[in-house]
PDB file of N, CA, C and O in Angstrom:
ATOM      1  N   UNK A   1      88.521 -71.725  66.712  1.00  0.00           N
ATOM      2  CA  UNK A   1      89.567 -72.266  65.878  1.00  0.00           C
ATOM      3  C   UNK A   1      90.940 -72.052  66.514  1.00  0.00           C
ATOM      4  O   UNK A   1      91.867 -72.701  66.030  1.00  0.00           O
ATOM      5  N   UNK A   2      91.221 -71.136  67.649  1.00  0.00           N
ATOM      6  CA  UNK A   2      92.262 -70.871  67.924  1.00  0.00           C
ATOM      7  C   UNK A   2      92.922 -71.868  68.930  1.00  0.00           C
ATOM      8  O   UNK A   2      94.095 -72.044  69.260  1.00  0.00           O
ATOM      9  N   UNK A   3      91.731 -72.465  69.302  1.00  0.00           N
ATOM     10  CA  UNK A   3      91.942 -73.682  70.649  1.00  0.00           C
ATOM     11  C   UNK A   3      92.558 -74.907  69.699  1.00  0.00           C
ATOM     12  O   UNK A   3      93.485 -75.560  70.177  1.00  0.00           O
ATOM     13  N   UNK A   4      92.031 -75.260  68.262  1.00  0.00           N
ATOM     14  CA  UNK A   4      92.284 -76.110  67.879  1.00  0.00           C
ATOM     15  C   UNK A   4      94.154 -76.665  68.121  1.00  0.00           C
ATOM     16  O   UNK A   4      95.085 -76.027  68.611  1.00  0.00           O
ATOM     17  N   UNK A   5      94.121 -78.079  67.539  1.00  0.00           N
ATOM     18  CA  UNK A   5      96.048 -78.720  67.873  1.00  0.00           C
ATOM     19  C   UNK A   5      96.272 -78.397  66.323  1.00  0.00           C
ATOM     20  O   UNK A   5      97.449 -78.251  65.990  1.00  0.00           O
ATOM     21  N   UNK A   6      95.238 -78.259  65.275  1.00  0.00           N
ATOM     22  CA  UNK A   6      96.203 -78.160  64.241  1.00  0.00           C
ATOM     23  C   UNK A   6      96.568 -77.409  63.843  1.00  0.00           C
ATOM     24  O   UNK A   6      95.948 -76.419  64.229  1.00  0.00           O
ATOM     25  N   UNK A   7      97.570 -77.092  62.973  1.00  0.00           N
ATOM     26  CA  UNK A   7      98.520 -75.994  62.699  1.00  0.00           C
ATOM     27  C   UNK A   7      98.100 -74.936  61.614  1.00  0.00           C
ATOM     28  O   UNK A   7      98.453 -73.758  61.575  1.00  0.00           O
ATOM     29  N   UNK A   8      97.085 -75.752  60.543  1.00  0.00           N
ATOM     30  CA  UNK A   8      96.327 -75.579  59.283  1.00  0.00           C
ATOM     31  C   UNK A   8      95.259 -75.625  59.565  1.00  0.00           C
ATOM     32  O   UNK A   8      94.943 -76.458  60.414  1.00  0.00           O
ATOM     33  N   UNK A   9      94.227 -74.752  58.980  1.00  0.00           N
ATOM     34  CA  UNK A   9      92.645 -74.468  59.023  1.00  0.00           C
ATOM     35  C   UNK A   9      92.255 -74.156  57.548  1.00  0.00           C
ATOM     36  O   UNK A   9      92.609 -73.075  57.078  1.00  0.00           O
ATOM     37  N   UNK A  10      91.657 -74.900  56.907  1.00  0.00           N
ATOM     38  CA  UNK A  10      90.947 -74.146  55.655  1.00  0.00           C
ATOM     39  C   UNK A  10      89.330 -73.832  55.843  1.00  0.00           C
ATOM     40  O   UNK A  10      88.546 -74.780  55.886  1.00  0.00           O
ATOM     41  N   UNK A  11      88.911 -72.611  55.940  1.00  0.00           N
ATOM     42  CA  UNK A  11      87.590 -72.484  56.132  1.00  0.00           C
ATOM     43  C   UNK A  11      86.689 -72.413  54.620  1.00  0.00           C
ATOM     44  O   UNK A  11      86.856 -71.513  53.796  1.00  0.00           O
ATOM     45  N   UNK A  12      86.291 -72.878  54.552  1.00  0.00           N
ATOM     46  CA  UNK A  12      85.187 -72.972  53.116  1.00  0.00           C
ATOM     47  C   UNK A  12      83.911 -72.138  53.587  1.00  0.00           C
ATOM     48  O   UNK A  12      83.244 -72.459  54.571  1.00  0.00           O
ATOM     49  N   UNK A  13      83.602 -70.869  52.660  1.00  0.00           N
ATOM     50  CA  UNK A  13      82.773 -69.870  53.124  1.00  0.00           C
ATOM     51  C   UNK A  13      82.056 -69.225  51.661  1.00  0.00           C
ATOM     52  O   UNK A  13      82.371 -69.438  50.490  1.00  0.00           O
ATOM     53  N   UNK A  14      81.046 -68.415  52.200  1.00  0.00           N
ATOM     54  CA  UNK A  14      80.603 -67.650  51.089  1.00  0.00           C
ATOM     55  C   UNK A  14      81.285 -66.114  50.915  1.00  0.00           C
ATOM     56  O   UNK A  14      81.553 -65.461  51.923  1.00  0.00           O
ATOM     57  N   UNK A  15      81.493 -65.691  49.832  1.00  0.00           N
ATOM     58  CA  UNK A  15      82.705 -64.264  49.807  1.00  0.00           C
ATOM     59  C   UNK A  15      82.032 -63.407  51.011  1.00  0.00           C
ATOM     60  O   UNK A  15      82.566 -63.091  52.075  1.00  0.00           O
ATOM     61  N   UNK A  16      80.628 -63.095  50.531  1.00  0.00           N
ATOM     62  CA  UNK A  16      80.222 -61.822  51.468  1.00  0.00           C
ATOM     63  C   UNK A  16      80.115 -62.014  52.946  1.00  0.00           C
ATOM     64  O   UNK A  16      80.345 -61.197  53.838  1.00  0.00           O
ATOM     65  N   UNK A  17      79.657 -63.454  53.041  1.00  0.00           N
ATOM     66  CA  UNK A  17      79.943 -63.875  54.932  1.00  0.00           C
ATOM     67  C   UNK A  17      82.051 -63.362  55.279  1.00  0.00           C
ATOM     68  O   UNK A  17      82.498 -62.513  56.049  1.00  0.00           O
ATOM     69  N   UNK A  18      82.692 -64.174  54.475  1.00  0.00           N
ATOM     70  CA  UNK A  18      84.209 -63.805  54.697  1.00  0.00           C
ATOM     71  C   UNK A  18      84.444 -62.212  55.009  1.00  0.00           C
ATOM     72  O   UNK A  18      84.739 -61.668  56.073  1.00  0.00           O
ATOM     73  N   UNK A  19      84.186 -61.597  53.572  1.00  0.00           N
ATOM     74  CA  UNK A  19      83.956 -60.070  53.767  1.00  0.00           C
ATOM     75  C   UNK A  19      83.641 -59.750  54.703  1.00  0.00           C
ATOM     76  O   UNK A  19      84.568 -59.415  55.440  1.00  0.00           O
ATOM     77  N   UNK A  20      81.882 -59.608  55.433  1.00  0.00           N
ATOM     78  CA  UNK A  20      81.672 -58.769  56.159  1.00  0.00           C
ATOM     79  C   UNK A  20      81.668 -58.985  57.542  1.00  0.00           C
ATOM     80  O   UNK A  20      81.148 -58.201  58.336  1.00  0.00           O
ATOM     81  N   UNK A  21      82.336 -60.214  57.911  1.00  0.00           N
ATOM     82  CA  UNK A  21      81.929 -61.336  59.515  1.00  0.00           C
ATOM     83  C   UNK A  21      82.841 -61.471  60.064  1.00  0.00           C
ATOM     84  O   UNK A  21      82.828 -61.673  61.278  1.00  0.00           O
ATOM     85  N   UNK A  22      84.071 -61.399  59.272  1.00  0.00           N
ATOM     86  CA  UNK A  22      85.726 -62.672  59.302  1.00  0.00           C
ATOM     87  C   UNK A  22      87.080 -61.731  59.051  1.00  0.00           C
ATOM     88  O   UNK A  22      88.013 -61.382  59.775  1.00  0.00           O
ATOM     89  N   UNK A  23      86.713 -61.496  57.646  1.00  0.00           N
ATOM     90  CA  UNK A  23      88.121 -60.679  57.009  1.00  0.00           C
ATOM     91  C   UNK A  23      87.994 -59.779  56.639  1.00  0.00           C
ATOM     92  O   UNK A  23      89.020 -59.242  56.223  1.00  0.00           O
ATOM     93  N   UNK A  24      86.767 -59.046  56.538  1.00  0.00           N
ATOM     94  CA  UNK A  24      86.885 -57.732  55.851  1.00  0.00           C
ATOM     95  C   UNK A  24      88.122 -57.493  54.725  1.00  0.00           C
ATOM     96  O   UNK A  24      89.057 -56.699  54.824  1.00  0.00           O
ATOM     97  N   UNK A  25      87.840 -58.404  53.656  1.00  0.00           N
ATOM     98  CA  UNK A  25      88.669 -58.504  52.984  1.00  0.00           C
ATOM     99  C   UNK A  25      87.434 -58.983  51.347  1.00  0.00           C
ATOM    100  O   UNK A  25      86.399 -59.610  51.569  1.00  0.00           O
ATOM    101  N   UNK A  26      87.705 -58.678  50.294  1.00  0.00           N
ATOM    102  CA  UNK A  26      87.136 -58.956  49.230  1.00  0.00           C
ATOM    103  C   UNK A  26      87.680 -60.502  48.481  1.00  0.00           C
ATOM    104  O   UNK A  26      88.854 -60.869  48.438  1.00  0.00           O
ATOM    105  N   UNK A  27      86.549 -61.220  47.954  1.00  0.00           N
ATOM    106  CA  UNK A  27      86.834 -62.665  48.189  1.00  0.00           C
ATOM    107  C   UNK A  27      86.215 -62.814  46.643  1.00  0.00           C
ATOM    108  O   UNK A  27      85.147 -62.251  46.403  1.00  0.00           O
ATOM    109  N   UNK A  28      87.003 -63.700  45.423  1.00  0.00           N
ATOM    110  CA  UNK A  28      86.206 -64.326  44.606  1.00  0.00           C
ATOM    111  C   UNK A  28      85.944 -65.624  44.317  1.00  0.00           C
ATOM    112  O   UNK A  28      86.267 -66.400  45.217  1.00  0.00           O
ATOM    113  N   UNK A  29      85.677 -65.892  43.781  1.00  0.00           N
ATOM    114  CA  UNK A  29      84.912 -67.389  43.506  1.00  0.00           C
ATOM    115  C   UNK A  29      86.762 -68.260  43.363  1.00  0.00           C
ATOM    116  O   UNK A  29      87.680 -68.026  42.576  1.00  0.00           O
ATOM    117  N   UNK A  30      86.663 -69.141  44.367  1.00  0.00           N
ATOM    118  CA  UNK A  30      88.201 -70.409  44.247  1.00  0.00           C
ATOM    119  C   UNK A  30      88.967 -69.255  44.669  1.00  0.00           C
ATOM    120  O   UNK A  30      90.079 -69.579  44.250  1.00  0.00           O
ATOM    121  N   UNK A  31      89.172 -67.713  45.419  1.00  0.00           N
ATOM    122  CA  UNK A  31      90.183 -67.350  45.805  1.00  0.00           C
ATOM    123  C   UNK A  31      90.253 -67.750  46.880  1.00  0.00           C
ATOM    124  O   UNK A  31      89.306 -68.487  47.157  1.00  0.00           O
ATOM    125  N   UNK A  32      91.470 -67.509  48.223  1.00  0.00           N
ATOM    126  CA  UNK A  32      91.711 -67.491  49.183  1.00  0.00           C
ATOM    127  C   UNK A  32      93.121 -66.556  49.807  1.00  0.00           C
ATOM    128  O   UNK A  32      94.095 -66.078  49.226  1.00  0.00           O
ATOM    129  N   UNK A  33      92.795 -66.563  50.921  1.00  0.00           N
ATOM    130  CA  UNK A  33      93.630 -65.557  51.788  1.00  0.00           C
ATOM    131  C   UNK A  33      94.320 -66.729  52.677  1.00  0.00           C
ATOM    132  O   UNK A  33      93.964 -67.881  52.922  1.00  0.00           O
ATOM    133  N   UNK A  34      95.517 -65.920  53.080  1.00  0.00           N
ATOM    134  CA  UNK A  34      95.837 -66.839  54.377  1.00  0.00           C
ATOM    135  C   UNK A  34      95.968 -65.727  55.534  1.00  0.00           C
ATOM    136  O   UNK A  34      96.426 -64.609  55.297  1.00  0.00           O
ATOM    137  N   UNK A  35      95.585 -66.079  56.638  1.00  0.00           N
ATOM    138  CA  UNK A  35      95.615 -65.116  58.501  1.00  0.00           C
ATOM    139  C   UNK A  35      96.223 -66.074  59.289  1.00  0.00           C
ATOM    140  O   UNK A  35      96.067 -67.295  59.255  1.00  0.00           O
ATOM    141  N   UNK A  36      96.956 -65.383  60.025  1.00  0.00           N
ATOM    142  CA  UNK A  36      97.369 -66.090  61.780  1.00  0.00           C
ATOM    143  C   UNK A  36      96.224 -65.241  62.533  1.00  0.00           C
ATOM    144  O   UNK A  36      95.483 -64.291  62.283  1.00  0.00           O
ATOM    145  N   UNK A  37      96.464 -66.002  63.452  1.00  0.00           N
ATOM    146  CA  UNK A  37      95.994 -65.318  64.874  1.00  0.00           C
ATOM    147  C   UNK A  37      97.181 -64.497  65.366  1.00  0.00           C
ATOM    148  O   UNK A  37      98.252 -65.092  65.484  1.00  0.00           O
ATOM    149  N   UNK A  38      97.120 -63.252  65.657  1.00  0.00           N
ATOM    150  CA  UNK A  38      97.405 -62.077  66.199  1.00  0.00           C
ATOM    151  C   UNK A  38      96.946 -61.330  67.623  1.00  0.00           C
ATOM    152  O   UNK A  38      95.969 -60.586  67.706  1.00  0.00           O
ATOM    153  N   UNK A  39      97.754 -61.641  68.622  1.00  0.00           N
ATOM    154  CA  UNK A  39      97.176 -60.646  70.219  1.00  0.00           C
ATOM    155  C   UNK A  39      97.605 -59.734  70.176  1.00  0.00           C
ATOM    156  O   UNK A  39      98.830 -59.738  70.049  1.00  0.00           O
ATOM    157  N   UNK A  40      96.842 -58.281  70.258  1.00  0.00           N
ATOM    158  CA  UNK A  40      96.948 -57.344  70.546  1.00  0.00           C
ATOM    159  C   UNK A  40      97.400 -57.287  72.161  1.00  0.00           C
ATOM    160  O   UNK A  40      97.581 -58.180  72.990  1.00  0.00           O
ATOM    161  N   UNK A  41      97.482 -56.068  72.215  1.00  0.00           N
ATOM    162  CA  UNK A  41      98.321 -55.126  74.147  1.00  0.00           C
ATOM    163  C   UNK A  41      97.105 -55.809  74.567  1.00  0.00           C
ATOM    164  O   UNK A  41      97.324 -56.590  75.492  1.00  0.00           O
ATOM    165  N   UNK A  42      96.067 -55.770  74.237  1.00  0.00           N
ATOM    166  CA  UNK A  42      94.937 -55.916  75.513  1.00  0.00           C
ATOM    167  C   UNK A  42      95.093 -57.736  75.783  1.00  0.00           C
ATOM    168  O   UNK A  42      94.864 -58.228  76.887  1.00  0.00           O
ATOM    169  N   UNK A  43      95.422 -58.383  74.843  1.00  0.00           N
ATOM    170  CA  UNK A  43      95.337 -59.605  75.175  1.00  0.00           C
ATOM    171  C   UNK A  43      93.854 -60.413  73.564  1.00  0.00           C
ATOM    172  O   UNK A  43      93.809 -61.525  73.039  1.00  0.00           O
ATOM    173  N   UNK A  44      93.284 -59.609  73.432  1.00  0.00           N
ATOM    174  CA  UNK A  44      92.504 -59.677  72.327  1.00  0.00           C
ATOM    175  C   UNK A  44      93.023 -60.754  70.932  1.00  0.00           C
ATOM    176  O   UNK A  44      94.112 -60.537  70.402  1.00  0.00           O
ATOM    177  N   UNK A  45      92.674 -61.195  70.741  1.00  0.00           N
ATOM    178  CA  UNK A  45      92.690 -62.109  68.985  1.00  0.00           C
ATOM    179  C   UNK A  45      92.117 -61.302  67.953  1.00  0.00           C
ATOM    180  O   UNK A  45      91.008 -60.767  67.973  1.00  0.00           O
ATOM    181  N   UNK A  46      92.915 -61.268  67.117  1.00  0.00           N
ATOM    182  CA  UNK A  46      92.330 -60.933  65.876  1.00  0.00           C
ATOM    183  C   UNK A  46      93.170 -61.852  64.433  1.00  0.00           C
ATOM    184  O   UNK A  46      93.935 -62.816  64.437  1.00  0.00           O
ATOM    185  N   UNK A  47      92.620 -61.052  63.359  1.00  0.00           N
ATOM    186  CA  UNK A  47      93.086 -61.642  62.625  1.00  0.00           C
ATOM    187  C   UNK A  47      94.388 -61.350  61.591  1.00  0.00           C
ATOM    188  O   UNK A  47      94.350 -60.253  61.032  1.00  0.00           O
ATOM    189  N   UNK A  48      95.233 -61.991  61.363  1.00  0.00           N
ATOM    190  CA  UNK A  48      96.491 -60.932  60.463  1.00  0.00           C
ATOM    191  C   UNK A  48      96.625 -61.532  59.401  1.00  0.00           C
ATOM    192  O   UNK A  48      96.951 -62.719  59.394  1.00  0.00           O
ATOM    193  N   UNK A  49      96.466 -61.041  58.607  1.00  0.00           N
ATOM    194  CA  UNK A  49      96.764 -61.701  56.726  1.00  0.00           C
ATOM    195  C   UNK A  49      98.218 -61.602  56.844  1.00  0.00           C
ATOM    196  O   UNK A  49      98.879 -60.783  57.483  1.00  0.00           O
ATOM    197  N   UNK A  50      98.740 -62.932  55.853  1.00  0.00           N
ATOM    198  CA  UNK A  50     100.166 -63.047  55.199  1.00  0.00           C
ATOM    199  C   UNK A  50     100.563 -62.016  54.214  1.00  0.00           C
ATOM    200  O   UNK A  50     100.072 -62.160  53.094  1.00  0.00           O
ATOM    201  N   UNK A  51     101.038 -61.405  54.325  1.00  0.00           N
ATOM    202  CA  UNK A  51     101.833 -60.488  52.962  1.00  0.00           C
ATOM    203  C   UNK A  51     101.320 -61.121  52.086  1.00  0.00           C
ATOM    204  O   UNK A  51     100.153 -60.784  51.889  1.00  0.00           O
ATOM    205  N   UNK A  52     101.751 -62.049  51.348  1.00  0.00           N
ATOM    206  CA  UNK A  52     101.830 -62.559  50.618  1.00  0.00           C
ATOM    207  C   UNK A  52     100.416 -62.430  49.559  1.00  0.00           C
ATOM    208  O   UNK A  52     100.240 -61.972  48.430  1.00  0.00           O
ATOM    209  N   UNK A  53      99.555 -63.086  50.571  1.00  0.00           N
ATOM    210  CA  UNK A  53      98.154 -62.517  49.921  1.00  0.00           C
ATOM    211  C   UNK A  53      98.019 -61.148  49.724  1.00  0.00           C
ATOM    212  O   UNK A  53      97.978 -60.633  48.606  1.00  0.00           O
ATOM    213  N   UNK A  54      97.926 -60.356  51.101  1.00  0.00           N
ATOM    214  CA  UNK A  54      97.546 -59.070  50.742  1.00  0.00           C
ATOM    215  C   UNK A  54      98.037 -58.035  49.734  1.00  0.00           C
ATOM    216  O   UNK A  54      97.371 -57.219  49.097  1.00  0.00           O
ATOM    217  N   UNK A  55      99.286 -58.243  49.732  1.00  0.00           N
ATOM    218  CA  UNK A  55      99.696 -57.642  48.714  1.00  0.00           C
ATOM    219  C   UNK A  55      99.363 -57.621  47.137  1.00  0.00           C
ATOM    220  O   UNK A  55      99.410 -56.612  46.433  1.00  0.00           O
ATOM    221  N   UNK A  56      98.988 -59.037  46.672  1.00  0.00           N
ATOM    222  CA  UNK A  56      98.413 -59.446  45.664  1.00  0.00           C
ATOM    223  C   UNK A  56      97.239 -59.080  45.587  1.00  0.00           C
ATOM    224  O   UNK A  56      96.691 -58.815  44.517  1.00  0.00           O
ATOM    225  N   UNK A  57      96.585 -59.001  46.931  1.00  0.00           N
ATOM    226  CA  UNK A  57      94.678 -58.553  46.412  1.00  0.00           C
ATOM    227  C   UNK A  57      94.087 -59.912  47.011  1.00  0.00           C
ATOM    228  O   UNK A  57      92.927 -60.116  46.650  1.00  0.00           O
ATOM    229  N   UNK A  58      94.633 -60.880  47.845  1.00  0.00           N
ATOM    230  CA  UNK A  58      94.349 -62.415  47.214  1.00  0.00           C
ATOM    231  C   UNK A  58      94.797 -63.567  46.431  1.00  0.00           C
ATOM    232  O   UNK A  58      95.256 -63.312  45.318  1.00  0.00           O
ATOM    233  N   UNK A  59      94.759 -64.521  46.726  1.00  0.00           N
ATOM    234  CA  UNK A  59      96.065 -65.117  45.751  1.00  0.00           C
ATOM    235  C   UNK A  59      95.543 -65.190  44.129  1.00  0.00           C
ATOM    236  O   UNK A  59      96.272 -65.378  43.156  1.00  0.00           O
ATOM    237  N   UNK A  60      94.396 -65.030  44.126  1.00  0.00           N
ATOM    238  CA  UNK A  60      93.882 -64.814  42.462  1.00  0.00           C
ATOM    239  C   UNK A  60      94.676 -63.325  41.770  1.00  0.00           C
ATOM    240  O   UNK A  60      94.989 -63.069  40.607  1.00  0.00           O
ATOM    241  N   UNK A  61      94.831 -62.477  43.122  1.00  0.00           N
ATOM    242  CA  UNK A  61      95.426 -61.279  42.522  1.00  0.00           C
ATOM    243  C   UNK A  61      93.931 -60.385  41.812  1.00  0.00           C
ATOM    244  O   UNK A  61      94.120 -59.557  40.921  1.00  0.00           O
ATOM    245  N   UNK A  62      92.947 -60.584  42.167  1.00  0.00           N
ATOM    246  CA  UNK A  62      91.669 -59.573  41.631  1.00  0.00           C
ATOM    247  C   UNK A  62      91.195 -58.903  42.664  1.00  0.00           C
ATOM    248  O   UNK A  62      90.046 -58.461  42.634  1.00  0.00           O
ATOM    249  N   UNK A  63      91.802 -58.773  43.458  1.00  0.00           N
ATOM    250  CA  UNK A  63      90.894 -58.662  44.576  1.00  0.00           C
ATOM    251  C   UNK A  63      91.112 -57.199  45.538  1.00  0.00           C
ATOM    252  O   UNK A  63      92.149 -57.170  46.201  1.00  0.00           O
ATOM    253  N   UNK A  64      90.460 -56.363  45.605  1.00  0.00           N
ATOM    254  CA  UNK A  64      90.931 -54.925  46.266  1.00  0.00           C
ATOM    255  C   UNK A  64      91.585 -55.610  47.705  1.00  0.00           C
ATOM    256  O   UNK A  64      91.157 -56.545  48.382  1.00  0.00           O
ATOM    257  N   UNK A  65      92.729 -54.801  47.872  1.00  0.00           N
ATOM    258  CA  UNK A  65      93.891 -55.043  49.085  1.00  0.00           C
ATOM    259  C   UNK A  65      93.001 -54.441  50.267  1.00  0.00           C
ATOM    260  O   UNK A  65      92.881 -55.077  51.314  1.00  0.00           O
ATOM    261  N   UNK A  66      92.450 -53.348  50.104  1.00  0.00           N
ATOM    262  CA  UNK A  66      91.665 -52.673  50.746  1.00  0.00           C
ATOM    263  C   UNK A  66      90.955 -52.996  52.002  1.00  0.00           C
ATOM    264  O   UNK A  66      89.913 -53.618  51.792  1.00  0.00           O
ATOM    265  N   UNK A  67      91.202 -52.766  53.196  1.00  0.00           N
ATOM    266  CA  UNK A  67      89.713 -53.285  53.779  1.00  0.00           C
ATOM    267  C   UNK A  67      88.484 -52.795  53.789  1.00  0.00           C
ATOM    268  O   UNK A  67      88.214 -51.594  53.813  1.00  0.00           O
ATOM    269  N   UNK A  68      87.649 -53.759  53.770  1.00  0.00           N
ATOM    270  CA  UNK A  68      86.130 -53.809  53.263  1.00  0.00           C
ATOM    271  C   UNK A  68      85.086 -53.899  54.379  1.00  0.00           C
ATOM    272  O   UNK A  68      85.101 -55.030  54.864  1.00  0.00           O
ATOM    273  N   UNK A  69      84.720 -53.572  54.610  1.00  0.00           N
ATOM    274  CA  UNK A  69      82.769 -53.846  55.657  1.00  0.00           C
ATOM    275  C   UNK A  69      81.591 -53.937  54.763  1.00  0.00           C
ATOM    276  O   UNK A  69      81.452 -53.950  53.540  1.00  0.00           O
ATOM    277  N   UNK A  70      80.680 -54.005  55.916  1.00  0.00           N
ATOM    278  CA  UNK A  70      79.385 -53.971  55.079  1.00  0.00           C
ATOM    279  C   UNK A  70      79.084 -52.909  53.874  1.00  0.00           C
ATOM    280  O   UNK A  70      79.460 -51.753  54.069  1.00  0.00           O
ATOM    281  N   UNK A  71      78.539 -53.169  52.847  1.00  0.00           N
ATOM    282  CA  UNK A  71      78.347 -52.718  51.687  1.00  0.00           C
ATOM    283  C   UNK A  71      77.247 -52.640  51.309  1.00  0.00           C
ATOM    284  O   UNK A  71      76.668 -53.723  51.397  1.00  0.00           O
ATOM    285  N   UNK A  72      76.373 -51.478  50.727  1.00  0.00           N
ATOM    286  CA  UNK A  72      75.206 -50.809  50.775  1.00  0.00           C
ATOM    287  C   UNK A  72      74.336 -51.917  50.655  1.00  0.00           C
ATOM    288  O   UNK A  72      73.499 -52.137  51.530  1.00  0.00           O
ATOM    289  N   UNK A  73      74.473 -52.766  49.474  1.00  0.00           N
ATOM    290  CA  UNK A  73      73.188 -54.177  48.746  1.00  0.00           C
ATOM    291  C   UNK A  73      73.925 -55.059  49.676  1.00  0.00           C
ATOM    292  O   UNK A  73      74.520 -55.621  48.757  1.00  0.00           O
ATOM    293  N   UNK A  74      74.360 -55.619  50.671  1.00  0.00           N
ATOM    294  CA  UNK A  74      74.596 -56.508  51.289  1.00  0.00           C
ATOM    295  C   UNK A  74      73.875 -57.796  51.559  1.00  0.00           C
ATOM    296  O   UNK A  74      73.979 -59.011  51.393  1.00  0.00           O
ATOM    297  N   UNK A  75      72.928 -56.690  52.169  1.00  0.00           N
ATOM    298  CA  UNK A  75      71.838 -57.400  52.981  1.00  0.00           C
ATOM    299  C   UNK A  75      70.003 -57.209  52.377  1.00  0.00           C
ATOM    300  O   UNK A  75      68.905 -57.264  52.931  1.00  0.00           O
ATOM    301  N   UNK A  76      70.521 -56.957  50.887  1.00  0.00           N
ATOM    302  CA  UNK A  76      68.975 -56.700  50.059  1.00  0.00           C
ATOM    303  C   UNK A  76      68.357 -58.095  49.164  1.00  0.00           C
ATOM    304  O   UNK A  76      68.803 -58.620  48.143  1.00  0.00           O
ATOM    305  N   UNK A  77      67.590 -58.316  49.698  1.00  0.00           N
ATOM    306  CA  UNK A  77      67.297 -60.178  48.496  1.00  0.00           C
ATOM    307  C   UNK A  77      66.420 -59.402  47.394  1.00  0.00           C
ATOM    308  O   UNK A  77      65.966 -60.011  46.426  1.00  0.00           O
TER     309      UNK A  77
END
């Protein structure tokens, strides 16, 4: 996505793929976050949330600010 020309990306995802793959960030149903791309010293990409969201939790505002990883029932069907 970073190669892409456009300026805007909306990714449409499932919360726990976002959570545990992408943003390590807690996701609910119609919320969203916004990230730039961010280079670290090494030259590396990652990802940087807008204030704006994070501070809120998310723009729903429910959402722990916190960062998140994998979580015990993650991966239990």
């Amino acid at each position: 996505m970073y190669s892409r020309p456009e300026r805007v990306i909306a990714v449409v995802s499932h919360a726990s793929f976002l959570r545990t793959c992408v943003a390590k960030r807690f996701f609910w149903n119609a919320d969203y976050r916004i990230f730039d791309f961010e280079e670290d010293d090494g030259g590396d990409l990652r990802l940087r949330e807008w204030d704006e969201t994070y501070q809120n939790g998310g723009w729903l505002g429910r959402n722990d600010s916190e960062p998140s990883g994998v979580l015990e029932n993650d991966f239990v069907s």
